[in-house]
C-alpha positions, -999 to +999 in steps of 0.1 A: -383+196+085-361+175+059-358+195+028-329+171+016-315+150-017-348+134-033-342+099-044-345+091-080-347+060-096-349+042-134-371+016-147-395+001-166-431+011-172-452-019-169-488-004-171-501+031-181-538+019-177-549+048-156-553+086-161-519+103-157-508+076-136-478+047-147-468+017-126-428+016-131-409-013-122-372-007-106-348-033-104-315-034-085-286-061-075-280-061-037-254-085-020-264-116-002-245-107+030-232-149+030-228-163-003-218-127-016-238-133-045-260-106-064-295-108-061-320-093-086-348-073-064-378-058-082-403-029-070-435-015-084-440+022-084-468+046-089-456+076-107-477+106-118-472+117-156-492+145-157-491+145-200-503+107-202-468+100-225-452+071-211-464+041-230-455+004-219-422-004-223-402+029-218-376+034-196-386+064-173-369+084-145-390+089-115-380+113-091-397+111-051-423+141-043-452+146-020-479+126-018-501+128-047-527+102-039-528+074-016-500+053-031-486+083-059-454+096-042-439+096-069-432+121-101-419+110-137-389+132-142-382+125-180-383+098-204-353+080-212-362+057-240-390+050-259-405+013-263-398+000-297 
C-alpha cells in the first residue's frame, strides 16, 4: 500500500557489539506545549550495517526499511563522521 517518503534520521552510534548490527542514539528538541520550553528527547535505534564499519562514536544516517529482524527496521544510509 504506502510506498511513500522514508524517514531518515542522524545520530550517534552507541554500540556496535553485534554482527552487522549498530544501536544509534537520535536526539531531538520538541516543545513543551505550556512552558514553551525545549526539551531534549533521546531514542535508541537498531540499524543494520551490512559492512560492520560504524565504530562507537560516529555520527551515522539511518534511513527506515523493512523489517530486517525483530527489532532492525532500520538501514545505515552513510556515515557522516568518524569518532576521533
Amino acid at each position: 500500500m504506502g510506498r511513500g517518503i522514508k524517514k531518515t534520521f542522524e545520530g550517534i552510534v552507541v554500540s556496535d557489539k553485534m554482527d552487522k548490527t549498530v544501536v544509534v542514539m537520535v536526539e531531538r528538541l520538541i516543545k513543551h506545549p505550556r512552558t514553551a520550553k525545549y526539551i531534549r528527547r533521546r531514542k535508541k535505534f537498531m540499524a543494520h550495517d551490512e559492512r560492520n564499519e560504524c565504530k562507537i562514536g560516529d555520527k551515522v544516517q539511518i534511513i527506515e526499511s523493512r523489517p530486517i529482524s525483530r527489532h532492525k527496521h532500520w538501514r545505515v544510509l552513510k556515515i557522516l563522521e568518524k569518532a576521533k
